[in-house]
C-alpha positions in Angstrom: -20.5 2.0 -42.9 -19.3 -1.6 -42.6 -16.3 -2.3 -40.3 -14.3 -4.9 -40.8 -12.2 -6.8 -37.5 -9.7 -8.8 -38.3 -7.2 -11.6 -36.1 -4.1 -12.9 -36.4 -2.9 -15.8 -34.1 0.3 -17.0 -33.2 0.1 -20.6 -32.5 2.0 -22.5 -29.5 2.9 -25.3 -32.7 6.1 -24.3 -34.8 4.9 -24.5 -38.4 6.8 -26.3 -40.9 9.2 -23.6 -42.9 8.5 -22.6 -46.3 11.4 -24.0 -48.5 13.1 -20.2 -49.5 15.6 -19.0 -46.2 16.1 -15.9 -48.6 15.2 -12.4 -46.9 14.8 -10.6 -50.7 11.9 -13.0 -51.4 9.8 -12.4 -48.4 6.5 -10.3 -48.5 5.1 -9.6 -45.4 2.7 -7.0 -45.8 -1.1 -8.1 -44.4 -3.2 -7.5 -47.4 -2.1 -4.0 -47.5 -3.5 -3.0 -43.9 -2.1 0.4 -42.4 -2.0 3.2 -40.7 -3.4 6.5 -42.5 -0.6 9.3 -42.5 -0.7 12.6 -44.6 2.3 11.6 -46.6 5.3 9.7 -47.3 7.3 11.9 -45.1 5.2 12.6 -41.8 6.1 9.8 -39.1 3.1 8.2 -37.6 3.5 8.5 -33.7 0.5 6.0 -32.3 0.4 5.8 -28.7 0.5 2.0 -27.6 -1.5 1.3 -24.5 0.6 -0.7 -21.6 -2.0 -2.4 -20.3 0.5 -5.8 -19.3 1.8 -6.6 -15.5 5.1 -5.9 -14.3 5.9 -9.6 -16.0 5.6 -8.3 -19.1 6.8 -4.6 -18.8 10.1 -5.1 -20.5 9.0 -7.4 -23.1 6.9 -4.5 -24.7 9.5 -1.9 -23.9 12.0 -3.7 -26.0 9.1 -4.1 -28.9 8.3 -1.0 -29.4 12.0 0.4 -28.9 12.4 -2.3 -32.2 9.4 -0.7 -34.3 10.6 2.2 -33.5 13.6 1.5 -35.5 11.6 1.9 -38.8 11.6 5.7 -40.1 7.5 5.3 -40.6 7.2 5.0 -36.5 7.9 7.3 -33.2 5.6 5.6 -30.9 5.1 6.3 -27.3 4.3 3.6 -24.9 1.6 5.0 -22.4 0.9 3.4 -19.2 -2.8 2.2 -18.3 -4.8 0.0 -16.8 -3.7 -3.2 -16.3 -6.8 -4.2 -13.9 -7.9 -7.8 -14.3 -10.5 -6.9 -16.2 -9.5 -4.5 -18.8 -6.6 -7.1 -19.9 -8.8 -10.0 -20.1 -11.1 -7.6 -22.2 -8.4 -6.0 -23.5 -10.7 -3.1 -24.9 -9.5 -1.1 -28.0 -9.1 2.9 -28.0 -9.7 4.3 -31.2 -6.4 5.6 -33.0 -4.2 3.2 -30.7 -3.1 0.3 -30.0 -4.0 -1.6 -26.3 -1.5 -4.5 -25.3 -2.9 -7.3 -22.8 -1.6 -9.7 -20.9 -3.9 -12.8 -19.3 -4.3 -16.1 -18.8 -6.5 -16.7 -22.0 -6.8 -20.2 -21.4 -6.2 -23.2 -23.9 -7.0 -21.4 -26.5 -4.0 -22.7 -29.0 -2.0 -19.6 -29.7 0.4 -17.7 -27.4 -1.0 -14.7 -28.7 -3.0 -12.6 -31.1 -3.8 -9.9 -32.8 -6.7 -7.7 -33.5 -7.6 -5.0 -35.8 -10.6 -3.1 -36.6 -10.9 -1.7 -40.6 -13.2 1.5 -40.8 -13.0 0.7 -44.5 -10.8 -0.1 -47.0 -7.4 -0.9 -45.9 -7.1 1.8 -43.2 -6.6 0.7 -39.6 -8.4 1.8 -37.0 -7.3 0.2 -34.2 -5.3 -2.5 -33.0 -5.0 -4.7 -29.6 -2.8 -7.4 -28.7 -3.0 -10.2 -26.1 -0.5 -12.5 -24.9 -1.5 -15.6 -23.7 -0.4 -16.2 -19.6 -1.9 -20.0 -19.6 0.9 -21.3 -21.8 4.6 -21.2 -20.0 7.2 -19.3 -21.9 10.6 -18.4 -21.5 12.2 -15.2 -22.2 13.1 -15.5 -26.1 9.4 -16.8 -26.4 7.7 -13.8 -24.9 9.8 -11.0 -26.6 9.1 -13.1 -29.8 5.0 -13.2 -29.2 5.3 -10.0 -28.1 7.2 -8.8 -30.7 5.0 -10.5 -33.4 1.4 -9.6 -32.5 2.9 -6.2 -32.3 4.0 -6.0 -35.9 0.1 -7.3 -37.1 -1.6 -4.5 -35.6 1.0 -2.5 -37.8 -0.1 -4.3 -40.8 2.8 -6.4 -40.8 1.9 -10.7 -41.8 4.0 -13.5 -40.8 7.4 -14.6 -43.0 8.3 -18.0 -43.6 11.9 -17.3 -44.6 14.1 -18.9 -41.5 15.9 -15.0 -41.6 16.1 -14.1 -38.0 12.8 -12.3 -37.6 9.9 -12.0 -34.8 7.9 -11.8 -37.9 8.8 -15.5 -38.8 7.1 -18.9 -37.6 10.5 -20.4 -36.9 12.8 -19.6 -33.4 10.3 -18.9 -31.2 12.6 -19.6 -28.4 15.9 -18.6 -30.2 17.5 -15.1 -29.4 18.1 -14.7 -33.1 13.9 -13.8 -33.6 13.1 -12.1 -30.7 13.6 -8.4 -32.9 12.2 -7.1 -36.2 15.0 -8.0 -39.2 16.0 -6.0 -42.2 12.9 -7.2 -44.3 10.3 -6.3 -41.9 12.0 -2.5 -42.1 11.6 -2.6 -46.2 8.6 -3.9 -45.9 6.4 -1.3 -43.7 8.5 1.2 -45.8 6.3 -0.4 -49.0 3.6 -0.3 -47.3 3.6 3.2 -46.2 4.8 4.7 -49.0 2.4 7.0 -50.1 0.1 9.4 -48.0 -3.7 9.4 -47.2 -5.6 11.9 -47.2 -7.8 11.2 -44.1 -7.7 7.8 -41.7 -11.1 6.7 -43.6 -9.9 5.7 -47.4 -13.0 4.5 -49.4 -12.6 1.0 -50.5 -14.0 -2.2 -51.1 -14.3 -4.5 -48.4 -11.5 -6.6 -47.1 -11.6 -10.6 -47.7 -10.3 -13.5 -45.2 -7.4 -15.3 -45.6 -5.3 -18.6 -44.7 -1.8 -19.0 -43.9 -1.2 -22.6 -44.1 1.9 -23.9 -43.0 2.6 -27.7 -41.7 0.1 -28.6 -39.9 -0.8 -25.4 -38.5 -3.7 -22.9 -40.1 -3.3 -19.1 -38.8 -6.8 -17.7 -40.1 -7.5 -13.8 -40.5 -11.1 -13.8 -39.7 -13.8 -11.0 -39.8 -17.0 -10.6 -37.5 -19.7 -7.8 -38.3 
């Protein structure tokens, strides 16, 4: 069976903003990516793997505390290592998601996410890494943090200027440092409807761009 791994970046450039500030017209669903659950009312309770430093410890705290404002998640931060190696590795668990903080280099985007597709639309797993090599001040981090979070939940970027971590705009503004109303609806849609196993036959997932300014997020694939 073909897997499919998929990124997301979030770049150190602010992108330009798309022209609608409207909440109601965002869609921020990436390509339909999720978690399996049994059904539309069982909660999906993943276990996110702290694998950050003491520098970073409240930044996740606060992020999943936020996701965990949807009705589709109870997750449980779980503390592991957070050796050198395993966050520059950042290694994925299967049926979690492993959060990393290291200095990444100049590498262009304060952070990024990663998610591996058994098949179909059906997520696997998910890591996140936050970039150390780039200085950020508090509203940044809780934003990145925030952000690359939400992708491995199947959740894309908005270009609405609506007070979301989802959103290109305020990455140093205390206004997008948290999920918004719209990022709630929208993991509603796309968990609304139940799977019968975590492996959903499919066909296979395709790349995209997000172009916006002068900025290109790609979602990219390896074998």
């Amino acid at each position: 069976m073909r897997k499919w791994r998929l990124l997301l970046l979030t770049s150190f450039a602010v992108a330009a903003l798309a022209a609608s500030t409207s909440e109601a017209s965002a869609s921020n669903s990436w390509n339909g990516y999720h978690w399996a659950r049994t059904s539309t009312y069982s909660t999906l309770r993943l276990t996110i793997l702290d694998s950050v430093t003491s520098s970073w410890d409240a930044n996740l705290s606060k992020a999943n505390t936020d996701w965990n404002r949807s009705p589709v998640f109870e997750n449980a931060l779980s503390t592991s290592d957070s050796s050198a190696t395993t966050r520059q590795s950042c290694p994925a668990a299967s049926g979690k998601v492993r959060v990393c903080n290291y200095t990444y280099g100049d590498t262009g985007w304060l952070g990024v996410a990663e998610i591996d597709l058994s098949s179909g639309t059906h997520i696997a797993w998910g890591t996140t890494k936050v970039n150390d090599s780039y200085s950020m001040g508090s509203y940044a981090k809780q934003h990145v943090t925030c952000q690359e979070v939400g992708h491995d939940f199947g959740l894309d970027h908005q270009f609405t200027n609506a007070g979301s971590c989802m959103d290109y705009a305020g990455q140093s503004d205390p206004a997008y440092v948290s999920p918004n109303s719209h990022d709630y609806s929208e993991l509603l849609s796309i968990y609304n409807h139940g799977d019968s196993s975590a492996v959903a036959a499919g066909s296979d997932s395709r790349a995209s761009k997000i172009v916006a300014g002068g900025v290109v997020t790609s979602v990219l694939w390896k074998d």
